[in-house]
C-alpha positions in Angstrom: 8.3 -3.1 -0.9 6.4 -2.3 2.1 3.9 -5.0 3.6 0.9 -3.5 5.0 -2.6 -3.7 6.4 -5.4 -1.7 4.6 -7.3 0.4 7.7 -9.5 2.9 5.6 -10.4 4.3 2.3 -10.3 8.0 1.4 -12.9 9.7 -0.8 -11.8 12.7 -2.3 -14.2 14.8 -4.7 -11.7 16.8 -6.0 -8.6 16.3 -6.8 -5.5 16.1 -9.4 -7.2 15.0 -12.8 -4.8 11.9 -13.0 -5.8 10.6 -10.1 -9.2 10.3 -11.1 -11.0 6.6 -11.4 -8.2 5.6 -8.9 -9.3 4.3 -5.6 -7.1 5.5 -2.6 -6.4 3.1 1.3 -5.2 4.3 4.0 -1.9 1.5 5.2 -0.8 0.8 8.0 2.6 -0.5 7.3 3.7 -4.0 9.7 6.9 -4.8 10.9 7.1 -8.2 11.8 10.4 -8.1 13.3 9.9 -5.4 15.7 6.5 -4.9 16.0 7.4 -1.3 16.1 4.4 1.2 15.4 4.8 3.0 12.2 2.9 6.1 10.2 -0.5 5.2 8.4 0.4 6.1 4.4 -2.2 6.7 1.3 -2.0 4.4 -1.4 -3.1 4.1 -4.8 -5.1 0.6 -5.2 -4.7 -1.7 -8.2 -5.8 -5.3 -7.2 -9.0 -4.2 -5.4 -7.7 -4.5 -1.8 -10.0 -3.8 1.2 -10.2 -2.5 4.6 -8.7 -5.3 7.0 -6.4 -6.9 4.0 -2.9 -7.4 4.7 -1.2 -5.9 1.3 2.1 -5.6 -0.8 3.1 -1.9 -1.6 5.3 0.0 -3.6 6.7 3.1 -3.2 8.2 5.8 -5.9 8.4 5.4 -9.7 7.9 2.0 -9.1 4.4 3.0 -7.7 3.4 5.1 -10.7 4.5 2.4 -13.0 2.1 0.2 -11.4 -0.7 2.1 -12.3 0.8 3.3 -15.6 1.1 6.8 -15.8 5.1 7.7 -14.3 3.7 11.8 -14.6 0.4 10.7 -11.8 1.1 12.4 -8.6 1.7 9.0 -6.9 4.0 8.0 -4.2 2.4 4.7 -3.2 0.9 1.9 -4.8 -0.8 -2.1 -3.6 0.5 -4.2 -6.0 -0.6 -7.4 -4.2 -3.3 -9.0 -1.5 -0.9 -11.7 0.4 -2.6 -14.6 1.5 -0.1 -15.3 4.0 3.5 -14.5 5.6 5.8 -16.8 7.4 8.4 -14.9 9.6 11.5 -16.3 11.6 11.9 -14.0 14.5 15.0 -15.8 15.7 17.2 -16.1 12.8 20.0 -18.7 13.4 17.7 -20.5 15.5 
């Protein structure tokens, strides 16, 4: 699972018929640990998730299980809106 930060939607008028009635974010995946920059991603949304939310993804069949159809072109899917994260940056510590 990928934690991530919705930064944009994405409107598409056409497209593969099973993604219709699904509503697509752009993520901006966060790594706590490292604070590293990483690549913005499309997702599938299916808890109604919006711009500036801090969300759980999943990627591969997982992520077309979660909107139940495993033959929709889907590689990415929020699964949850988190409330909040705790993270020990110095493990051991």
């Amino acid at each position: 699972m990928i934690i991530g930060k919705v930064v944009g939607n994405v409107w598409a008028t056409r497209k593969e018929e099973a993604l219709n009635g699904l509503k697509l974010l752009v993520i901006k995946p966060i790594d706590y640990c490292t604070d590293t920059e990483q690549q913005t991603f499309v997702a599938v949304d299916s808890v109604g998730a919006g711009i500036g939310e801090t969300v759980l993804v999943v990627r591969g069949s997982s992520a077309r299980k979660a909107v139940n159809n495993v033959e929709a072109p889907v590689d990415a899917t929020v699964v949850g809106i988190i409330d909040e994260i705790e993270v020990d940056k110095e493990p051991g510590v």
